[in-house]
C-alpha positions as CSV (number, residue, x, y, z in Angstrom):
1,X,-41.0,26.6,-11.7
2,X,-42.8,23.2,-11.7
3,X,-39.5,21.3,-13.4
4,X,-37.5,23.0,-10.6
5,X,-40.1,21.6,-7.9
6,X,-39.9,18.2,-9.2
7,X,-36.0,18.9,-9.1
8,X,-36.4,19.2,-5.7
9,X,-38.7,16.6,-4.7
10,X,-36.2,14.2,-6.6
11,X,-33.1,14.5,-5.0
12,X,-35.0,14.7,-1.4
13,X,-36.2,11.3,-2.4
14,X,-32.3,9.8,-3.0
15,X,-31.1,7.7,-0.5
16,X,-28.6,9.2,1.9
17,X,-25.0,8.1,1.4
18,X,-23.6,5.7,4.4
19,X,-21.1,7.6,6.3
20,X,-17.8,5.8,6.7
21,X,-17.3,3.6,9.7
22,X,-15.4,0.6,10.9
23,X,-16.0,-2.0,13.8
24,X,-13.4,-3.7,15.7
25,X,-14.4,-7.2,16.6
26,X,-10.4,-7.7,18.5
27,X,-9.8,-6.5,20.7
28,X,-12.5,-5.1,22.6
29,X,-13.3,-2.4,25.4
30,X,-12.9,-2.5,28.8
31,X,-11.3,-4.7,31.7
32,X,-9.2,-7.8,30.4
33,X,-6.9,-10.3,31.6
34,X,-5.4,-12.7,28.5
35,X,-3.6,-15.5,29.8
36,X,-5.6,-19.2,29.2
37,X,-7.9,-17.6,26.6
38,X,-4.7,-16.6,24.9
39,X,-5.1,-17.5,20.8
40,X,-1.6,-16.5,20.0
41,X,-0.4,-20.0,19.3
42,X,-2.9,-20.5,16.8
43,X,-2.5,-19.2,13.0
44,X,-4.7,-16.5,11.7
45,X,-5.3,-15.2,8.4
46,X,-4.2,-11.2,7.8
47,X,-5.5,-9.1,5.2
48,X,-4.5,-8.4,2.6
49,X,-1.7,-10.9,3.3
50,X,0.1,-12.5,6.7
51,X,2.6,-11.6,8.4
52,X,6.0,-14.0,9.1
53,X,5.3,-15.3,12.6
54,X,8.5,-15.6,14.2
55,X,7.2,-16.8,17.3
56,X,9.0,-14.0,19.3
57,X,6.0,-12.7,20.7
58,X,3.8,-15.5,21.4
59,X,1.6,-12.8,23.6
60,X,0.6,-11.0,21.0
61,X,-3.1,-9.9,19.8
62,X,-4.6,-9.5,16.4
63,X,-6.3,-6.3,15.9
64,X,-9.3,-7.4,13.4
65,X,-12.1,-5.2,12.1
66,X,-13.4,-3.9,9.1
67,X,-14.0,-0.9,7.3
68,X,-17.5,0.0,6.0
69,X,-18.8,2.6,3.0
70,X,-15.2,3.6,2.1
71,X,-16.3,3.4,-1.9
72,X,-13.3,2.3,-4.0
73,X,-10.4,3.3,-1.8
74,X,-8.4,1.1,0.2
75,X,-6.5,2.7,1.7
76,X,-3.6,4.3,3.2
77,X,-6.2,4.6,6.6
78,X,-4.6,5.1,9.8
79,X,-4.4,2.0,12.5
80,X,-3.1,4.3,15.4
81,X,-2.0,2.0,18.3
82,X,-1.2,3.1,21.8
83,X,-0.2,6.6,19.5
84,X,1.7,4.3,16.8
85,X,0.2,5.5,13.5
86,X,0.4,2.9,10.6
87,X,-0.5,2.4,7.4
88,X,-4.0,0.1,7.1
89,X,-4.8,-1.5,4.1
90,X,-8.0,-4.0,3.6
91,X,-8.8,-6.6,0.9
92,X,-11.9,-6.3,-1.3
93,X,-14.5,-6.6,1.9
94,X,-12.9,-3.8,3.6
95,X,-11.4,-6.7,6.3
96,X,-8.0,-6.1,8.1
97,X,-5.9,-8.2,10.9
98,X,-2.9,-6.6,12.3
99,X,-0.9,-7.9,15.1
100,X,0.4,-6.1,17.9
101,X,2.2,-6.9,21.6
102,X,0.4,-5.2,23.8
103,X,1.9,-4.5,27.3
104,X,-0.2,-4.3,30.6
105,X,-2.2,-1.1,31.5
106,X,-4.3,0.8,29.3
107,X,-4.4,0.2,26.1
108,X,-5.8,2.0,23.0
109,X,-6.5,1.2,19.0
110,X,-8.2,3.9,16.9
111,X,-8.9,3.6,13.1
112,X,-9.1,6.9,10.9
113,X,-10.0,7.4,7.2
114,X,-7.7,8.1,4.5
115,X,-8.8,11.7,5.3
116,X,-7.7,11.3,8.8
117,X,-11.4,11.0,10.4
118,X,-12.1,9.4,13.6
119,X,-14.1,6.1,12.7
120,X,-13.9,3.9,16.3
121,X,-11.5,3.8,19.1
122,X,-11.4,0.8,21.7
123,X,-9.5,1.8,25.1
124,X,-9.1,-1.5,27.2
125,X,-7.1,-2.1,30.2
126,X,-4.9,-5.3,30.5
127,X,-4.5,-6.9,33.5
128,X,-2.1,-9.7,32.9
129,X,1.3,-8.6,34.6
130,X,3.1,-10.9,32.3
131,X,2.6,-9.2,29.8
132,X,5.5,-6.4,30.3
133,X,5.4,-3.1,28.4
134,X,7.7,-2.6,26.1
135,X,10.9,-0.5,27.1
136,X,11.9,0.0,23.2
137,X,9.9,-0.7,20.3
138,X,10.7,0.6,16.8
139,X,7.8,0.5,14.0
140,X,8.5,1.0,9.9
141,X,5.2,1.2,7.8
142,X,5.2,2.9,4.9
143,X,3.0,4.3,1.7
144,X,3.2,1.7,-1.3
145,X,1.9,-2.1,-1.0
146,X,4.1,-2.7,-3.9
147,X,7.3,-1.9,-2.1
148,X,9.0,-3.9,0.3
149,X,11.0,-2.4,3.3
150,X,13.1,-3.8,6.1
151,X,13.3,-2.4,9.6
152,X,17.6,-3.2,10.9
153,X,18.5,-2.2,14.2
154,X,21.5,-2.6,15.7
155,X,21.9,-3.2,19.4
156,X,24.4,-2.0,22.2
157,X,26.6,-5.6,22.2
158,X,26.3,-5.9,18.8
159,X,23.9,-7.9,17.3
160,X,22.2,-7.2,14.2
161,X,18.3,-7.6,13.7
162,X,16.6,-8.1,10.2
163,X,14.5,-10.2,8.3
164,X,17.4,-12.9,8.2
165,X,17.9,-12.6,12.4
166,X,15.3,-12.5,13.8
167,X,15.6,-12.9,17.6
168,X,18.4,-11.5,19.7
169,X,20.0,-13.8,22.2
170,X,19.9,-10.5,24.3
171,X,15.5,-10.9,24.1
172,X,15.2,-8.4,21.5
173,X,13.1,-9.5,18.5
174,X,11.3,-8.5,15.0
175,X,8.0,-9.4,15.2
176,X,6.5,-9.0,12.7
177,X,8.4,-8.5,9.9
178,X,5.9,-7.8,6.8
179,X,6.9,-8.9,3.8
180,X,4.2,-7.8,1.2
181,X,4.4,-4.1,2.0
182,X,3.1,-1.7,3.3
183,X,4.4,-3.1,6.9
184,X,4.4,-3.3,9.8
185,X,7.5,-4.5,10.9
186,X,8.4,-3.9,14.3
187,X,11.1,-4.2,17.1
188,X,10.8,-4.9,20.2
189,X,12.6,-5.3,23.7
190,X,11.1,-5.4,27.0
191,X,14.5,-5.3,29.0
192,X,16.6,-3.6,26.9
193,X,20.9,-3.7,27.3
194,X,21.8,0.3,28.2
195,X,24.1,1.8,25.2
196,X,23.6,3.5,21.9
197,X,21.2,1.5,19.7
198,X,21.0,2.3,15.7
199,X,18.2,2.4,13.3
200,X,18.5,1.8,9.7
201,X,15.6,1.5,7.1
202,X,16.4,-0.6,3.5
203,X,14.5,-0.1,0.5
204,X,14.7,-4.1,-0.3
205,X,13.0,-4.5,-3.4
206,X,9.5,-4.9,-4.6
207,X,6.7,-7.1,-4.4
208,X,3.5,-7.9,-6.9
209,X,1.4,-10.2,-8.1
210,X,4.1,-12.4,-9.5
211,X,6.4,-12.3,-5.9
212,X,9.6,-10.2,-5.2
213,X,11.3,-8.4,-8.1
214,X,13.6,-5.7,-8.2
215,X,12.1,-3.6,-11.0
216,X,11.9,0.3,-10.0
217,X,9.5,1.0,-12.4
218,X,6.7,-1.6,-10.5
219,X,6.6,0.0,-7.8
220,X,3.5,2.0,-7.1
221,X,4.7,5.4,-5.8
222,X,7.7,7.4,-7.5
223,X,9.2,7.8,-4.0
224,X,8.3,5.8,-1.0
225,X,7.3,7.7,2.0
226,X,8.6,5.8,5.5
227,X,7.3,6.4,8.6
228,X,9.6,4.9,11.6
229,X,8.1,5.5,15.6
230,X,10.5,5.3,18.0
231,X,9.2,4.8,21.6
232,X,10.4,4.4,25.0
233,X,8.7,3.4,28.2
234,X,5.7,3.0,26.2
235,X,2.7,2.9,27.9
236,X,4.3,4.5,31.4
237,X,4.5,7.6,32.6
238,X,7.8,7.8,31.4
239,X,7.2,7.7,27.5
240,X,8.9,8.9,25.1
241,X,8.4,9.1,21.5
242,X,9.1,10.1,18.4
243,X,8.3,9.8,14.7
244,X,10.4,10.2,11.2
245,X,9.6,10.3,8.0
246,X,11.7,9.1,5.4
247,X,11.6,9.4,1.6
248,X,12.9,6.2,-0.1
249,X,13.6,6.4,-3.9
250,X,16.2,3.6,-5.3
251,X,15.9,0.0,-4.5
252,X,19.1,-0.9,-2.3
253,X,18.6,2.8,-0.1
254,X,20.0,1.8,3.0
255,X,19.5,4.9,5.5
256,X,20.1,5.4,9.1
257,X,17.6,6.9,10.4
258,X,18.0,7.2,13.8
259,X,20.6,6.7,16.4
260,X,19.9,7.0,20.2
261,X,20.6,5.7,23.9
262,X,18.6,3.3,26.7
């Protein structure tokens, strides 16, 4: 009886394990306007790697935070912006920076655990008018950081736009275009042409410690699980959305994913 007392009195003397949590220190809550403040032009770091900055979207904010008692695992969490899920992945502090083009209106970023727990959400409402919603934005993230995928989207006159091309004389753009897995990359117009736009995803190749290669077996995951949002109006009353999931398993995979009208 005493040895189970003592039992007792020991574990009700070990500290309590932290709780996961994460802080956002960009953006923040509330009422905004970003125009002079604007940092956009300036280069940040992005964990675990940059992005390419194209330049497209010179309005665009960095979502930076960091995740706190999350043990050994980095990841997949969720960074869930405006609805968009995508992967988030941290380096060894638990720090990320993501960027995103964020429209006027209300605004939201939430952050959930690998087991999909709510650990902060920042709602904030933009008040800079030139900063127009996007009518059609298409995100890719997927599951492996040693995989690299490439978001193509073909638009109604024609033009083609990938990690070669960029930006669309027509104002459409990919921005950014992540090229150390697990994404984002993301497309984006804010007056889109009216016609029958098409969505492919591309298994490219993969990426590790010792840059692109195109070695199936160095990739992390057997199959690579793609997730592509497609939203419209986003942001308005009149938004639409929806989401795919694709299974990628041979480098070269060049799927269409998606075809669909403005």
């Amino acid at each position: 009886m005493r040895s189970f007392l003592l039992l007792l009195i020991g574990w009700a003397c070990l500290p309590a394990l932290a709780a996961p949590s994460a802080e956002l220190s960009e953006p923040v809550g509330g009422w905004r306007f970003n125009g002079l403040l604007d940092r956009s032009e300036n280069p940040q770091v992005a964990y675990p790697t940059p992005p390419i900055d194209r330049g497209i979207q010179r309005n665009r904010t960095m979502i930076e935070g960091r995740l706190k008692a999350i043990g050994n695992q980095r990841g997949p969490h969720t960074l869930a912006v405006n609805g968009n899920p995508l992967n988030l992945y941290t380096d060894e502090q638990g720090r990320f920076v993501r960027p995103y083009a964020f429209g006027a209106g209300s605004n939201s970023v939430e952050i959930r655990s690998a087991e999909g727990q709510s650990l902060k959400r920042v709602q904030f409402y933009e008040a800079n008018n030139l900063r127009t919603p996007a009518k059609v934005r298409v995100v890719l993230g997927w599951d492996d950081p040693k995989a690299e995928l490439d978001l193509h989207i073909i638009t109604p006159d024609g033009q083609h736009a990938f990690w070669a091309h960029t930006a669309l004389t027509n104002g459409g753009g990919l921005d950014p275009d992540g090229v150390d897995g697990p994404g984002p990359e993301m497309f984006t117009m804010t007056a889109p042409l009216h016609g029958t736009y098409l969505v492919y995803v591309n298994y490219w190749g993969n990426f590790g410690s010792g840059g692109y290669n195109f070695d199936e077996s160095s990739n992390q995951n057997e199959v690579i699980t793609s997730q592509i949002s497609l939203v419209l109006n986003e942001n308005t009353v009149d938004e639409k959305r929806e989401t795919f999931i694709v299974p990628l398993r041979a480098i070269g995979d060049l799927l269409l994913v998606k075809t669909f009208k403005y």
